[in-house]
C-alpha positions in Angstrom: 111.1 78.8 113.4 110.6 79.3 117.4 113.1 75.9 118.0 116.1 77.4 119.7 117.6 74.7 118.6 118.4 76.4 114.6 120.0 79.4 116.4 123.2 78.1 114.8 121.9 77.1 111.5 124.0 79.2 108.6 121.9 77.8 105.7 118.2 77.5 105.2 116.9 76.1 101.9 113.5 76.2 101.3 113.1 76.0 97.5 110.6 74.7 95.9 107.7 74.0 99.1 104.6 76.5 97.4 105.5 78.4 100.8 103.3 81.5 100.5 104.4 85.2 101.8 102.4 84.2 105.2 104.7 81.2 106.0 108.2 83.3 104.9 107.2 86.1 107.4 106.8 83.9 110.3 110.3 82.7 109.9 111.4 86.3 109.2 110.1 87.2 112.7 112.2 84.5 114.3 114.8 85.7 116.4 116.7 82.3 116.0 117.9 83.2 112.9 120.6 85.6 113.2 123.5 83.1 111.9 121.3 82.6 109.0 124.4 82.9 105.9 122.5 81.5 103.3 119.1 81.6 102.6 117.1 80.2 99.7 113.6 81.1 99.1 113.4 80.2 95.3 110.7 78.7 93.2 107.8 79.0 95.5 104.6 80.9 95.8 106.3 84.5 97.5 105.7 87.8 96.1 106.1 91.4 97.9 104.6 90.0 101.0 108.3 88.0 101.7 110.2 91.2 100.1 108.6 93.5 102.9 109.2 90.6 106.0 112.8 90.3 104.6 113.2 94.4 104.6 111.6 94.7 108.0 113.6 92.1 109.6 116.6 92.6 111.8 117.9 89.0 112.2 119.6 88.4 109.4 122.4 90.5 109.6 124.7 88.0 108.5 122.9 87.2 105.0 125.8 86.8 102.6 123.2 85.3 99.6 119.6 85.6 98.7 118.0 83.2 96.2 114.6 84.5 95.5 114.7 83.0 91.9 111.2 82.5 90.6 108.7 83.7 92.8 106.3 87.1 92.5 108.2 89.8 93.6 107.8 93.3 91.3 108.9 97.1 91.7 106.8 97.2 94.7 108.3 93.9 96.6 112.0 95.6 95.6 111.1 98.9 97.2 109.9 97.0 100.5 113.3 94.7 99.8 115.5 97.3 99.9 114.9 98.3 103.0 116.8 95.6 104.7 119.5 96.1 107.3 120.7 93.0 106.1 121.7 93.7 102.7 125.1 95.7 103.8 126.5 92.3 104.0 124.8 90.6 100.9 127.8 89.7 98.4 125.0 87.6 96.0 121.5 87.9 95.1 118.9 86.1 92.4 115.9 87.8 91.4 116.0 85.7 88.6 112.4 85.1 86.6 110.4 87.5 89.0 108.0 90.4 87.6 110.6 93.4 88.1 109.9 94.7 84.6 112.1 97.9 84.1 110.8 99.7 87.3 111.6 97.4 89.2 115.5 97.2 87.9 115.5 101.1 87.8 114.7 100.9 91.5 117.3 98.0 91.9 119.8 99.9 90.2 119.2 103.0 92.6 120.1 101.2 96.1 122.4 102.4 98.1 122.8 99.4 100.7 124.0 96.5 98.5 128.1 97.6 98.2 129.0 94.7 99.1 127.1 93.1 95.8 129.5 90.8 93.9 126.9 88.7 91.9 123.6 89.6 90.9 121.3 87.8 88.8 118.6 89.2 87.0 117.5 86.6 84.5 113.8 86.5 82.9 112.6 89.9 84.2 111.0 91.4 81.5 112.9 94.3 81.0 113.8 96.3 78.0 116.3 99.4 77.2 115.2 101.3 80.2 116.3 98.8 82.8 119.4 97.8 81.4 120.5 101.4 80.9 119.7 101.8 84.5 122.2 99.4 85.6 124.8 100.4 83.6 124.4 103.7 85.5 124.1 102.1 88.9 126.9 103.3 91.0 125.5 101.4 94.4 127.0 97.9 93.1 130.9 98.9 93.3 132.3 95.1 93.6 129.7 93.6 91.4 132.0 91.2 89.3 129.2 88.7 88.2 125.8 89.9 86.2 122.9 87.6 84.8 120.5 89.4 82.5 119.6 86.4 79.6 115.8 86.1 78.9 114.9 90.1 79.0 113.8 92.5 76.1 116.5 95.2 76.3 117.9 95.6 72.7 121.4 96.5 71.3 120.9 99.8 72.4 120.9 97.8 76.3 123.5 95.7 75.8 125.9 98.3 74.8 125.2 100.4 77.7 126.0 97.7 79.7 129.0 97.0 78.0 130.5 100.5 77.5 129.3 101.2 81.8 131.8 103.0 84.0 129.9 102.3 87.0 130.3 98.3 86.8 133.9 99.0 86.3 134.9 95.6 88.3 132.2 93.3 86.1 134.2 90.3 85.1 131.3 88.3 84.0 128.2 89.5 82.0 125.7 86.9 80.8 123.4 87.8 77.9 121.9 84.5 76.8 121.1 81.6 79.1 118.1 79.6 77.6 117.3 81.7 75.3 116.6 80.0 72.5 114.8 81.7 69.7 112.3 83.3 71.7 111.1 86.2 69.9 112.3 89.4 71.0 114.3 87.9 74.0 117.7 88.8 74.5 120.5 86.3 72.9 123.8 87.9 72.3 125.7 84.5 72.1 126.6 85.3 68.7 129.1 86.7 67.1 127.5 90.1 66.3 127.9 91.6 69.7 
């Protein structure tokens, strides 16, 4: 992470390693990554520790997409997440199969510094009603176009909300299933009904 060699780099994927939050916030601290574009922290060992080195950081001011797709991060991670100079820019983001639960999304939903949101994925989060009514209130995601919420709890009563929202006015894509199978009380509206 010190190699002044990588101040160019514009990707970094580091999926899949078991990096913990310790190794993910000496790289945060780096000042050679300010070019960074990309930056893919999925299916690793991370929880709020990363979410608060990525909202302290100031060096990755040109992070266009965050993949932070199965890792640990709840409502507490999120609130430490979203206080990142660097999301201004963000245009995608995956939370996917993280612990966010419906605080978390309700404190998701309430950012003020992800405008420039066009996809968000929210798959496997265990969220219900609450979460996905949150969202369809959200009025801080103004160009989201693209939203993943398969693999939650949230009910009819959620999906219509979403659906019916005024706030995601420029959604051209809404995902409801993806893998859900026949998982009791998971969300599947790939049929007809919906």
């Amino acid at each position: 992470a010190q190699c002044q060699e990588l101040k160019n780099l514009r990707v970094l994927s580091l999926n899949d390693n078991r990096l913990a939050d310790v190794s993910i916030s000496e790289i945060m601290r780096s000042p050679n990554f300010g070019n960074i574009e990309v930056l893919s922290l999925g299916f690793n060992l991370i929880g709020n520790g990363t979410a608060k080195s990525l909202g302290e950081t100031q060096t990755l001011v040109k992070l266009k997409r965050l993949d932070l797709e199965r890792n640990y991060i709840d409502n507490e991670g999120i609130l430490e997440l979203l206080k990142a100079v660097a999301l201004g820019n963000l245009e995608e983001l995956n939370l996917s199969s993280n612990k966010l639960g419906d605080a978390g999304i309700r404190t998701l939903a309430s950012a003020k510094n992800l405008s420039s949101l066009r996809v968000l994925r929210l798959t496997d989060n265990n969220f219900g009603d609450a979460g996905a009514k949150a969202l369809a209130e959200a009025a801080g995601f103004p160009r989201l176009t693209e939203l993943h919420l398969g693999r939650n709890y949230f009910t009819q009563e959620g999906a219509t909300a979403l659906q019916n929202s005024k706030c995601l006015a420029n959604l051209n894509t809404l995902f409801f299933s993806e893998g859900a199978g026949n998982i009791p009380g998971r969300v599947n509206f790939s049929n007809p009904d919906l």
